[in-house]
C-alpha positions as CSV (number, residue, x, y, z in Angstrom):
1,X,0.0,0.0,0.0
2,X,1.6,3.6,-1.0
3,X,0.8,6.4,1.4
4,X,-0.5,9.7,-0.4
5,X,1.2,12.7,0.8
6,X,-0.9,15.4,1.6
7,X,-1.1,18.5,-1.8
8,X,0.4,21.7,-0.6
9,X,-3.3,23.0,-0.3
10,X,-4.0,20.8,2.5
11,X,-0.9,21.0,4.0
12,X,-1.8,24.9,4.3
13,X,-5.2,24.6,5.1
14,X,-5.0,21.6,7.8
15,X,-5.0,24.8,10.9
16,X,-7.9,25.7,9.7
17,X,-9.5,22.8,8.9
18,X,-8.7,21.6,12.6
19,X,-9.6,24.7,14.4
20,X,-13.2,24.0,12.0
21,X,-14.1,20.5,13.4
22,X,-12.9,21.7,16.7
23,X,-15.5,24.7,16.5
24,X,-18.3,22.5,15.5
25,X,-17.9,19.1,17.7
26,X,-17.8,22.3,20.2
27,X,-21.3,23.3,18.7
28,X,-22.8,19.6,18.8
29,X,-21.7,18.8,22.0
30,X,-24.0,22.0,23.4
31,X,-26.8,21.0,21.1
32,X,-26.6,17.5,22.8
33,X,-26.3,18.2,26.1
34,X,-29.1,20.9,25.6
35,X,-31.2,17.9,24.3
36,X,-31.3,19.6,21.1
37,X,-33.6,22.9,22.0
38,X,-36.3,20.4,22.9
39,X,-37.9,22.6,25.9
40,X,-36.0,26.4,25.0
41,X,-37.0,28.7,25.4
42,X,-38.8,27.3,28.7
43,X,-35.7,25.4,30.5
44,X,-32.9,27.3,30.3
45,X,-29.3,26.0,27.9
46,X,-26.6,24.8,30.3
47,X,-23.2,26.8,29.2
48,X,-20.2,24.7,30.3
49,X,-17.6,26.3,32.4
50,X,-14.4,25.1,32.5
51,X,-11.0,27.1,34.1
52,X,-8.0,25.8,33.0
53,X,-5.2,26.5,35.6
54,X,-1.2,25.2,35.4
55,X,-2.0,22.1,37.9
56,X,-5.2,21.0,36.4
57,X,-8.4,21.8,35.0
58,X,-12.4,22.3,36.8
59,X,-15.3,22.2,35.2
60,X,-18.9,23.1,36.5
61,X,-22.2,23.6,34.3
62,X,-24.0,26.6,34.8
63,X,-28.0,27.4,33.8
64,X,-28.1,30.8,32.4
65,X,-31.5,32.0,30.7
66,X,-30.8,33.4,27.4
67,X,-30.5,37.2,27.3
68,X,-30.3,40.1,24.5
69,X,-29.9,42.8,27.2
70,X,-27.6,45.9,26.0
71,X,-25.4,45.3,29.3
72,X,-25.5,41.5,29.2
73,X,-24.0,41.9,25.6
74,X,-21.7,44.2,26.7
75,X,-20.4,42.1,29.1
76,X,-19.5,39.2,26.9
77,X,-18.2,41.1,24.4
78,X,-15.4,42.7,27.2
79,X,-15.0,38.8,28.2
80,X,-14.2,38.1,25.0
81,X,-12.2,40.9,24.9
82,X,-9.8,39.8,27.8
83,X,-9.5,36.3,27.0
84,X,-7.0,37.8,23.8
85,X,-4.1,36.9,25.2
86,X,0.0,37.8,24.5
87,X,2.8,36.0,24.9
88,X,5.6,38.1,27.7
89,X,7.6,38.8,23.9
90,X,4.0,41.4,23.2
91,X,3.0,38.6,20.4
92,X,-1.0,37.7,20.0
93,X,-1.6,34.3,20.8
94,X,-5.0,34.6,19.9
95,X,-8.3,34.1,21.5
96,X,-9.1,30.9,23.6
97,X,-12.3,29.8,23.3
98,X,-14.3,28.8,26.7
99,X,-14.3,25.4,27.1
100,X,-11.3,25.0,24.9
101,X,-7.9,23.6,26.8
102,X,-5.2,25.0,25.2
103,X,-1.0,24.8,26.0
């Protein structure tokens, strides 16, 4: 059996292609656990919370009703804001997603 090497334009593309599947298994696993909008809006979704520290990782679900209040969307988009990290040389690492364990 001969192995194919990957083309040049998967080769370039596989970052993206990862960081893709990553972002949607991320997506099904909330629609799943959410029992796939069954009862919403009525029960509210369960957002996974997980903290990932240098010794080890916790993770708690919390219930949070869905919101499209000016300050609650204000307030996520500054979380989102701080979560763009640097590196100590003043490079962008780039944004960690919740629920995402990263190096």
């Amino acid at each position: 059996l001969s192995i194919r090497k990957p083309t040049l334009l998967k080769k370039l593309l596989s970052t993206d292609i990862k960081r893709d599947r990553r972002r949607l298994l991320q997506a099904l696993r909330f629609m799943a656990m959410n029992s796939f909008f069954k009862e919403w809006p009525e029960k509210p979704l369960n957002f996974p919370r997980v903290i990932v520290n240098e010794t080890g990782v916790e993770s708690e679900v919390t219930e949070q009703k869905p919101s499209s209040s000016k300050a609650e969307l204000a307030s996520i988009a500054e979380d989102l804001n701080s979560s763009y990290d640097t590196d100590s040389d003043g490079e962008n690492r780039g944004c960690q997603e919740e629920g995402e364990i990263t190096d």
